[in-house]
C-alpha positions, 0 to 999 in steps of 0.5 A: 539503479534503474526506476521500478514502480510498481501497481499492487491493487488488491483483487476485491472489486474492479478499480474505482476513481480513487484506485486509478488516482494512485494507479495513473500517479504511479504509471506517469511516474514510472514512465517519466522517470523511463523506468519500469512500471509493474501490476501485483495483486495482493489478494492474500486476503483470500476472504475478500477476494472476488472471483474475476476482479483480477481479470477486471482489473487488467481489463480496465488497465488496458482499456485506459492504455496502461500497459505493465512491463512483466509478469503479473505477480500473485502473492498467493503464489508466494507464500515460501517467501514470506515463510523464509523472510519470517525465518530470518526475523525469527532468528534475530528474535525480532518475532514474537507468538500473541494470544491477544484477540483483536477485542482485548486490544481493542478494550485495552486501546480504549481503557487507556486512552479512551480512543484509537489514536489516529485509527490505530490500535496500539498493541500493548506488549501482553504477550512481549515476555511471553505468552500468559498462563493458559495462552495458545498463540494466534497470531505472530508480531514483529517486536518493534525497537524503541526510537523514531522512524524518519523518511522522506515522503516525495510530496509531504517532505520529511516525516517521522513515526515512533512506531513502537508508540504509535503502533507497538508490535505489529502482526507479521502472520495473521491468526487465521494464518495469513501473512499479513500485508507488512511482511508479503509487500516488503518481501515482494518489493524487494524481490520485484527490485522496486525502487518508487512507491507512489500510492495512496495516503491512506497508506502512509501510516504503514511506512514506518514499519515497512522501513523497520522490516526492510532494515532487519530484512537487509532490503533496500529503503524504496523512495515514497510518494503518497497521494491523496485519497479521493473521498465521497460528498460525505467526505469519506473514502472512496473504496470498495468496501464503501461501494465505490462505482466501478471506473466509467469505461464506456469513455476512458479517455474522458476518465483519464482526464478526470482522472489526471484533474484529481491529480491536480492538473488541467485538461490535456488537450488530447482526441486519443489516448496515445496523445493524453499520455504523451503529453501528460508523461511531458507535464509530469517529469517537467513539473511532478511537483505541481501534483496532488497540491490539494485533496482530491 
């Protein structure tokens, strides 16, 4: 199968040094690989969009010389198909109706364990035999199977997670009625024919359950390559949320280069950007391996 990466930011502000490491590690890898490199934004999340970032966005990509094959896809534009594959899970019963609010898990989590184990929130099963007397459905989760999650991660090596411990059963359609991120981008990859995932390692907790929806949804496993986040003095996330400053295109050359650095690599000796990506397309499918060696 022909390599298919793929970018897929979410459109609530315009990108950010951490959201262009993980957008050039995927661009390089895809076009080493001589494969296809695709954009997708998941703005289903209507709340936090922000009108325009899209555009932004796409702006900033072409600035820096990133140019995507295709179409650019919206998942609000797809909303049949994440009913659908909702409708297959449904009827092998691998879905489930949850009266729970985010605060009952959330006190559930902390009378238990006293703390949320590595960010998460473990759901607890309340509503897994049922709704309670005197409970409406809010939201819709996925009934995860007992057992280990194993997967090999292209720079971490081989992993595993036992989703059902560490994360219970997941949200598959949110109770404002949005469908949540785990269902719409394994439905996506698997129509958009995505064969790499390279993104950054704050994702990487998801995995597990994207492999167990690709399993029951009959969907190839893509291959996956996380790579660190870049963080602030304080030591903390780069993101939007955070008030990340938006890239510096008044030189996109120089920012790729500071870009390419965060990736763990040395300044590429290049007056323009046809030049820096030439080069730096040769260093990556010689020697990919020597990215993201240390924390950005």
């Amino acid at each position: 199968m022909s390599y298919v990466g793929r970018f897929a930011p979410s459109p609530s502000g315009p990108l950010h040094e951490g959201s262009a490491v993980a957008a050039v590690a995927s661009f390089l890898d895809a076009h080493a690989s001589q494969g296809r490199w695709i954009v997708r934004f998941e703005d289903l999340d209507s709340p936090r969009n922000v009108a325009g970032a899209d555009r932004t966005i796409l702006k900033q990509l072409k600035a820096l010389g990133m140019n995507w094959d295709g179409d650019v896809w919206y998942q609000s534009t797809r909303l049949p198909h994440y009913q659908a594959a909702f409708d297959r899970l449904l009827a092998q019963q691998c879905v489930y109706p949850c009266g729970c609010t985010r605060r009952e898990i959330a006190d559930s989590v902390l009378r238990q364990q006293g703390q949320f184990p590595d960010g998460e929130r473990p759901y607890p099963g309340t509503c897994r035999q049922g709704l309670p007397a005197g409970r409406q459905a809010l939201s819709w989760r996925f009934r995860v199977p007992e057992g280990v999650v194993a997967f090999t991660d292209r720079r971490l090596g081989s992993l595993q997670q036992d989703v059902a411990q560490a994360v219970g059963d997941f949200v598959l359609k949110r109770a404002d009625g949005i469908w949540a991120y785990q269902l719409a981008v394994v439905v996506d990859d698997a129509a958009q024919g995505v064969t790499d995932i390279v993104r950054g390692e704050d994702l990487l907790s998801s995995t597990a359950r994207q492999r167990l929806l690709n399993q029951f949804l009959g969907y190839p496993q893509p291959t996956v390559w996380h790579v660190p986040v870049v963080t602030d003095e304080l030591g903390l996330k780069l993101s939007k949320q955070n008030g990340a400053p938006a890239l510096d295109l008044t030189n996109p050359l120089e920012t790729l280069q500071k870009t390419w650095k965060l990736l763990g690599f040395e300044r590429i000796p290049a007056s323009d950007l046809t030049l820096f990506w030439r080069e730096a397309i040769r260093i990556w499918d010689q020697a990919a391996q020597r990215a993201n060696l240390h924390a950005c």
